[in-house]
C-alpha positions as CSV (number, residue, x, y, z in Angstrom):
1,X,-35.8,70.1,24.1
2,X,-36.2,69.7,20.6
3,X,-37.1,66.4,18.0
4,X,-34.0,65.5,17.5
5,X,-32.4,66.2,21.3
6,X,-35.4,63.6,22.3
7,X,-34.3,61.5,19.6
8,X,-30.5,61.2,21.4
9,X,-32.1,61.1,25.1
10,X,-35.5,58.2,24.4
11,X,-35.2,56.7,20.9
12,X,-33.1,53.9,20.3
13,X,-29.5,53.0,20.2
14,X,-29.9,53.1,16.7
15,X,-30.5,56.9,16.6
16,X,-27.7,57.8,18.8
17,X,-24.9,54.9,17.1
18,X,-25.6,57.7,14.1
19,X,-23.8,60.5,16.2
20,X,-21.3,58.4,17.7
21,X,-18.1,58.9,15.4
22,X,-18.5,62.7,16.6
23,X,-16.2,62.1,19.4
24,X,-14.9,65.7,18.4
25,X,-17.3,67.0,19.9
26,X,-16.2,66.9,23.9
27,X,-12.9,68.6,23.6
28,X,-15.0,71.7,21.8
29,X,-17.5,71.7,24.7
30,X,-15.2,71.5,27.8
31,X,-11.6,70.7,28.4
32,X,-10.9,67.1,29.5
33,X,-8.3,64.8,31.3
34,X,-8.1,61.6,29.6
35,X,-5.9,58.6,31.3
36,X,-3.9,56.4,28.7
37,X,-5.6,55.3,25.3
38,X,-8.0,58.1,25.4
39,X,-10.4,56.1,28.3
40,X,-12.2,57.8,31.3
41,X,-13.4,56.2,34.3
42,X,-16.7,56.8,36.0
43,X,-15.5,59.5,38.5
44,X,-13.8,61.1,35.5
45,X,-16.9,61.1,33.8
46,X,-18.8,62.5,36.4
47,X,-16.7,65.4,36.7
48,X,-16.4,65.8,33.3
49,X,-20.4,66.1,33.2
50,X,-20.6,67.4,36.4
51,X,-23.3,64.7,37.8
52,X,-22.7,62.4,40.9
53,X,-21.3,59.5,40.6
54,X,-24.1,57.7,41.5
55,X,-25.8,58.7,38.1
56,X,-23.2,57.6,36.0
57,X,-23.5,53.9,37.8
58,X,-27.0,54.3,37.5
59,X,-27.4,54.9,33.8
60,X,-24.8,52.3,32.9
61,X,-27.3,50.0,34.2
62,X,-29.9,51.1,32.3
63,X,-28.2,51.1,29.1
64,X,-25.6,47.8,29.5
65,X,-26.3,47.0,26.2
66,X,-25.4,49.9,24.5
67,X,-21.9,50.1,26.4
68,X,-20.6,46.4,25.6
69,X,-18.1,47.8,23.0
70,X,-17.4,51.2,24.7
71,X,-16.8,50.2,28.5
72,X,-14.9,48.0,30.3
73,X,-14.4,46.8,33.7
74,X,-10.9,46.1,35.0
75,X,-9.9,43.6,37.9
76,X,-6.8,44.7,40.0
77,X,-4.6,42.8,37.6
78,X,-5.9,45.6,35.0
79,X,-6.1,48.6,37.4
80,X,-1.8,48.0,38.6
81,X,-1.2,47.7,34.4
82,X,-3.0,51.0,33.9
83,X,-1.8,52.7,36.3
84,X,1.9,51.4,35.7
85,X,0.9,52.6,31.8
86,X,0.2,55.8,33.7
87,X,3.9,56.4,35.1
88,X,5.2,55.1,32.0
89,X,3.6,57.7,30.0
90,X,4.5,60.0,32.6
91,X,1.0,61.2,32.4
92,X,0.2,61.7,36.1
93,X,-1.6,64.5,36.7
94,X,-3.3,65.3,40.3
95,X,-7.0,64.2,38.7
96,X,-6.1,60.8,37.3
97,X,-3.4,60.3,40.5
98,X,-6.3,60.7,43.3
99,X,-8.7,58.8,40.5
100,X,-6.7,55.6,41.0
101,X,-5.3,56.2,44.1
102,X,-8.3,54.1,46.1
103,X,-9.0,51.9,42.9
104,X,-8.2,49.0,44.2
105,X,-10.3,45.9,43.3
106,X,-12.4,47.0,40.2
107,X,-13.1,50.0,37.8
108,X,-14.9,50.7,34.8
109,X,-13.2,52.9,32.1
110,X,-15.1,54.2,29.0
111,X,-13.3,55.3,25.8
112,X,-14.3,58.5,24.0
113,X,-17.3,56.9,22.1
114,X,-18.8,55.9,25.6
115,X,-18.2,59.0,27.0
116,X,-20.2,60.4,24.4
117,X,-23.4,58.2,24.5
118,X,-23.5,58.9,28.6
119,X,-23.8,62.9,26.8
120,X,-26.3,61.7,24.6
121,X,-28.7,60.1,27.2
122,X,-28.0,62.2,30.2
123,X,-30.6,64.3,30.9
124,X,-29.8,66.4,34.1
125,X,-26.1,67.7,32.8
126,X,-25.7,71.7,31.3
127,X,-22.3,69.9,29.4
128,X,-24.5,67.0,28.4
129,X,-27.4,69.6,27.0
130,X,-24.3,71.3,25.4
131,X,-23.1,68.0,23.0
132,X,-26.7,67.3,22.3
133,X,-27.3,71.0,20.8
134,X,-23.9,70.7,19.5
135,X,-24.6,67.3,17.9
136,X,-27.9,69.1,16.1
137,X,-26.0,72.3,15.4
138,X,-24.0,69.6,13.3
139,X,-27.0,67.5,11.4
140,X,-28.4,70.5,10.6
141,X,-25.5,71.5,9.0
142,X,-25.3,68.8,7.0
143,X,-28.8,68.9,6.2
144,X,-28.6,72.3,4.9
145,X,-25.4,70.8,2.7
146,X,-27.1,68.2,1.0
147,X,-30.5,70.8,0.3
148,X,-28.2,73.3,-1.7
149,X,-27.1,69.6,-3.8
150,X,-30.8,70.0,-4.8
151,X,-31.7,66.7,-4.0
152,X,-35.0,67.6,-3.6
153,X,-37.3,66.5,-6.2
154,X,-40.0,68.6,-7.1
155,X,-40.6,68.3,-11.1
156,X,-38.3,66.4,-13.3
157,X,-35.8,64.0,-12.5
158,X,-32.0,65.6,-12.8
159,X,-28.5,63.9,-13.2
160,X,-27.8,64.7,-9.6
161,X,-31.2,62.7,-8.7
162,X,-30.4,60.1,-10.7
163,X,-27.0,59.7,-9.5
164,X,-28.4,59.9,-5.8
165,X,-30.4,57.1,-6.5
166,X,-27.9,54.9,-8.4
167,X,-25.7,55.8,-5.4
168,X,-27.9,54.8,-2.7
169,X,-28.9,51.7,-4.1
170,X,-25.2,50.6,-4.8
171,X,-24.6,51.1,-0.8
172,X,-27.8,48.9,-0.1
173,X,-26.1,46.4,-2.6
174,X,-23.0,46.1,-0.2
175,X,-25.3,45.7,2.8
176,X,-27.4,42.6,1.1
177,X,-30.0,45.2,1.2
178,X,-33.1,44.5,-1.9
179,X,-33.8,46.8,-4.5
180,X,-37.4,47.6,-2.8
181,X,-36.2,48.6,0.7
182,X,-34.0,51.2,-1.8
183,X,-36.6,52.7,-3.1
184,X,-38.0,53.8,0.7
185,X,-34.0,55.3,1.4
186,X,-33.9,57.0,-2.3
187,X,-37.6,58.5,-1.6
188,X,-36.9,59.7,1.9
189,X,-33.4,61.7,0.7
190,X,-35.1,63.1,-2.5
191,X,-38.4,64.1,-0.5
192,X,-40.5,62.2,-2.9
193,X,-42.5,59.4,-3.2
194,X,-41.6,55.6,-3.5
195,X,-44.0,55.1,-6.1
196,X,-42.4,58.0,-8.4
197,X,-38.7,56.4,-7.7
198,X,-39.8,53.3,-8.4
199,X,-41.8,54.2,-11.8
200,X,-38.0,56.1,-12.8
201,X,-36.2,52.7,-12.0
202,X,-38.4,51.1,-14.5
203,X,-38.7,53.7,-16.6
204,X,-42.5,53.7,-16.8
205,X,-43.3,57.2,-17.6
206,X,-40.7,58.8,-20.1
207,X,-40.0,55.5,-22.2
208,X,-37.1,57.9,-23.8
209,X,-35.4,58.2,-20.5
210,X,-33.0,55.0,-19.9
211,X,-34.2,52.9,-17.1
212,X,-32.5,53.2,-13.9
213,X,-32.4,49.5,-13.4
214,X,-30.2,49.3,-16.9
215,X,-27.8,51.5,-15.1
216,X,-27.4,49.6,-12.1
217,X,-27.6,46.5,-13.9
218,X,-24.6,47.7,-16.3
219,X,-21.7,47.8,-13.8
220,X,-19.4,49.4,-15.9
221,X,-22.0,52.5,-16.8
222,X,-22.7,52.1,-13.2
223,X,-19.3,52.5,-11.7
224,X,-18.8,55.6,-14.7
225,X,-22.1,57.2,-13.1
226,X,-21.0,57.2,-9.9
227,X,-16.9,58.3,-10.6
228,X,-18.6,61.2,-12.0
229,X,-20.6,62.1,-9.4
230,X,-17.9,61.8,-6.5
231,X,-16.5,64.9,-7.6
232,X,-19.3,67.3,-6.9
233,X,-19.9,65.1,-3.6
234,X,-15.7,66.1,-2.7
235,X,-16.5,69.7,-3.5
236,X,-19.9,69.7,-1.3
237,X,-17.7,67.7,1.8
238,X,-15.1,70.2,1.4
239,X,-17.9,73.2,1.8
240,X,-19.7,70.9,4.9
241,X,-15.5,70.8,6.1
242,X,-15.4,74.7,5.4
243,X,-18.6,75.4,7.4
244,X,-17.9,73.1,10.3
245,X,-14.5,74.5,10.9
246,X,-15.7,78.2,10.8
247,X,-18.2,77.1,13.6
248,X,-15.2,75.9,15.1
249,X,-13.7,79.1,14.5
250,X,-16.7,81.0,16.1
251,X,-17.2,78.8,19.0
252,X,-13.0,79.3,19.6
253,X,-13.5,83.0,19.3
254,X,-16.5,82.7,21.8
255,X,-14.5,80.5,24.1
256,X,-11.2,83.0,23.8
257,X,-14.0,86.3,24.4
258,X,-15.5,84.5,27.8
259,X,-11.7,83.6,28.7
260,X,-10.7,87.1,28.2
261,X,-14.0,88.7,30.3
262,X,-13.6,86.0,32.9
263,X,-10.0,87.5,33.2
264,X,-10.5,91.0,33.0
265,X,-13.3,90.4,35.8
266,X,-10.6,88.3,37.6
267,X,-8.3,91.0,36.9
268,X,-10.2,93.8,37.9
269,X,-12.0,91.7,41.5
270,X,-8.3,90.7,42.4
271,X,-7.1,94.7,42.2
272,X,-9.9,95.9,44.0
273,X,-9.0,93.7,46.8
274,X,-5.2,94.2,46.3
275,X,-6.1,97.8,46.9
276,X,-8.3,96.9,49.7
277,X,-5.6,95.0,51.1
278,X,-2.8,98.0,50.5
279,X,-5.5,100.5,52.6
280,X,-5.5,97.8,55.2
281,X,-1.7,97.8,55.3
282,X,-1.4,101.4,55.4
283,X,-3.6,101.8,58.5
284,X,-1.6,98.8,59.9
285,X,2.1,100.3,59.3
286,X,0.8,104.0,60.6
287,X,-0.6,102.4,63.4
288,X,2.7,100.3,63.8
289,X,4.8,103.3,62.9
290,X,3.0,105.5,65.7
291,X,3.5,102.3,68.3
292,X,7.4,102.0,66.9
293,X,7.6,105.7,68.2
294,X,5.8,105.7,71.3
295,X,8.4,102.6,72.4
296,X,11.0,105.0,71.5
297,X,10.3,107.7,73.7
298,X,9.6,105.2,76.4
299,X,13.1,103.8,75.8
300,X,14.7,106.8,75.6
301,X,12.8,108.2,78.8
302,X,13.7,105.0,80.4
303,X,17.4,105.0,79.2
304,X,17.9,108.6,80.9
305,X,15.9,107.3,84.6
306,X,18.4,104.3,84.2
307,X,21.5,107.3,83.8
308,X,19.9,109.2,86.6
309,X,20.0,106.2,88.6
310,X,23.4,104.9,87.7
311,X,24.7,108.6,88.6
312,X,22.9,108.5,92.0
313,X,24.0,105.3,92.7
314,X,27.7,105.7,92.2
315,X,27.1,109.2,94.3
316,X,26.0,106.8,96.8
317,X,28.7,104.5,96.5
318,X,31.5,107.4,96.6
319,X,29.6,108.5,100.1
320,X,30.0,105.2,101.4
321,X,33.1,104.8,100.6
322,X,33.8,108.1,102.5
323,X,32.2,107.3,105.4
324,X,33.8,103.7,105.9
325,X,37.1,105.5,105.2
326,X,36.6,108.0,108.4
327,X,34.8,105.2,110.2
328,X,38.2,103.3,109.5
329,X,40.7,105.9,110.4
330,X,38.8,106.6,113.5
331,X,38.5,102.6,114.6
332,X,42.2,102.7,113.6
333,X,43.3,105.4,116.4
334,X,41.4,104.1,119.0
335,X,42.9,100.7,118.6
336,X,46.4,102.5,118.8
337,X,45.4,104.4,122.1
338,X,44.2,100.7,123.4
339,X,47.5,99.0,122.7
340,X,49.3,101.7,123.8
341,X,47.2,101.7,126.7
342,X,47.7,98.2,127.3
343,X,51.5,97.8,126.8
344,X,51.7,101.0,129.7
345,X,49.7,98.7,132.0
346,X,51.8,95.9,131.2
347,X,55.0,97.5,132.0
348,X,53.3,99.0,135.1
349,X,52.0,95.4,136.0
350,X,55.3,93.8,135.3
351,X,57.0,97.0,137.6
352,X,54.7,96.3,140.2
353,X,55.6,92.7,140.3
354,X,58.8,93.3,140.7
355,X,58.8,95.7,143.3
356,X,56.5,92.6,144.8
357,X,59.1,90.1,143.9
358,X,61.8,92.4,145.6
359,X,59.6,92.9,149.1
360,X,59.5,89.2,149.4
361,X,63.1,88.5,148.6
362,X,64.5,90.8,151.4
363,X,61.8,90.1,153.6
364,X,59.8,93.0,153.6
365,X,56.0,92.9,154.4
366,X,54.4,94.4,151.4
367,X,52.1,97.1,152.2
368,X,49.4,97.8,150.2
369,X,48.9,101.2,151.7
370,X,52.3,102.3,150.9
371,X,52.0,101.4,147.8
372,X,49.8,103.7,145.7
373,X,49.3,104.6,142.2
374,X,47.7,107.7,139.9
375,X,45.0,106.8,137.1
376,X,45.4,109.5,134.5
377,X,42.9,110.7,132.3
378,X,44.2,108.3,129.3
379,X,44.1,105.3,131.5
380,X,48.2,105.4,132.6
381,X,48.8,104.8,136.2
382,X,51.5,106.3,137.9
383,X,53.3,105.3,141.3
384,X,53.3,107.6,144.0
């Protein structure tokens, strides 16, 4: 970790309030979900640094005072008017739904500047390391800007240094800060002494340069000075401007290349198992097709036993029928020989009663003996 990354994570809230404007800084590293007026909550931030809850809590204890103006907590009165803001917005999104959803009595959002000082003093986080190196990527920058101004002052004092100076102590001016406790800022932007600014703010080595002091003491020169100056200071902002959005540029290009591997990877992983899956398929539809065919041969065997049958059946059927009908015809004759049988031995029962009838009327003695009767072959008697 470098000087200035240690600077963010252990120095003082001083060092990091420097950084804190760069709110910029977090779309560039990862993609984030805000919920309304740009605010995060602590599982949001979590996510978003991909740390456990837990530690978020934890360093927000550690560091109360450095959150008082960039995290609040809400009651339930606050957490029903967000999340109404929420539908009103028609910002619901799965995250920030299930984020609320079991917020019921209490929550603590952050806006974008507190989401950037948890980066800034988070110290087991790969997005938190990223805003750090990006933060330095930035200062240096910078740096680098204001060295090719030539502030530094190695031999004789220029216009620039001058106006640097007059500059620097009119900004102290607005801040009730003295003249002396200028001198230290002036020396540490021009890499010089504060004995050699202060003997140029006097004017007590070149008596034929004009005193600094008279400069700042004359508020019009002053104000003429400084006019003057803001021009190159425009031109040298617009370069800084320049350079920080072609690292924009370069980190978008990065960004777009990973997208565009990550894809092609995708791309490539999800056709080698599509083709996986289609060699899979094509031993499962031969093996169905050979199945499909094997159940029609058994269907078609079984359709031609079920013919076989249904022709042996009705053979059977037309036998039966043959036999009950000479069965029938046969039952039928006998019956006719019966009654015929039996209407011969009624007339020869009703003749024989008769001829008993008649014996008894005149007085004859009936004699068995005499009377006597023939038993044909078909059953028919005959009197003899």
């Amino acid at each position: 970790m470098s000087n200035l990354a240690l600077k963010l994570v252990e120095g003082t809230k001083q060092e990091r309030d420097k950084f804190i404007n760069k709110t910029e800084v977090l779309d560039k590293i990862k993609d984030i979900v805000f919920l309304p007026d740009n605010q995060l909550d602590t599982t949001g931030i979590a996510e978003f640094y991909e740390v456990p809850k837990i530690t978020i809590r934890q360093l927000h204890s550690r560091h109360k005072e450095e959150f008082l103006n960039e995290a609040k907590t809400l009651n339930s009165e606050g957490i029903k008017e967000i999340k109404a803001k929420i539908c009103s917005l028609q910002c619901v999104t799965d995250k920030n739904e299930n984020r609320l959803k079991h917020a019921k009595s209490k929550i603590t959002l952050y806006n974008k500047q507190g989401i950037l000082r948890v980066g800034m003093l988070l110290t087991n986080s790969k997005v938190a390391e990223k805003i750090r190196n990006y933060l330095i990527k930035i200062e240096k920058e910078s740096t680098n800007e204001q060295k090719q101004i030539v502030l530094k002052l190695e031999d004789k004092w220029s216009k620039d240094h001058e106006d640097a100076a007059l500059r620097i102590a009119y900004e102290n001016s607005k801040k009730d800060v003295g003249v002396y406790q200028s001198f230290s800022d002036i020396a540490e932007v021009l890499q010089t002494t504060k004995h050699r600014v202060q003997n140029r703010w006097y004017g007590a080595n070149n008596k034929a340069e004009v005193p600094l002091k008279e400069i700042f003491d004359n508020e019009k020169l002053l104000l003429e000075r400084l006019s003057s100056s803001v021009t190159k200071n425009q031109q040298v902002e617009v370069k800084h401007q320049d350079s920080v959005k072609m690292n924009d540029l370069e980190n978008l290009f990065e960004k777009l290349n990973n997208f565009q591997v990550e894809s092609y990877n995708k791309l490539l992983n999800e056709i080698s198992s599509l083709k996986e899956d289609n060699i899979k398929l094509t031993k499962g539809m031969g093996v169905l097709w050979r199945s499909v065919e094997l159940v029609t041969e058994q269907n078609i065997t079984t359709l031609k036993s079920m013919l076989e049958i249904k022709t042996d059946v009705d053979k059977i059927n037309k036998n039966v029928e043959l036999r009950n009908d000479e069965r029938f015809n046969t039952l039928e004759k006998r019956v006719k020989n019966l009654t015929n049988r039996i209407k011969q031995e009624q007339k020869q029962n009703d003749e024989l009663s008769r001829h008993i009838a008649n014996s008894v009327i005149k007085g004859e003695e009936y004699d068995a003996e005499k009377l006597k009767f023939k038993m044909d072959r078909n059953g028919n008697l005959e009197k003899l």
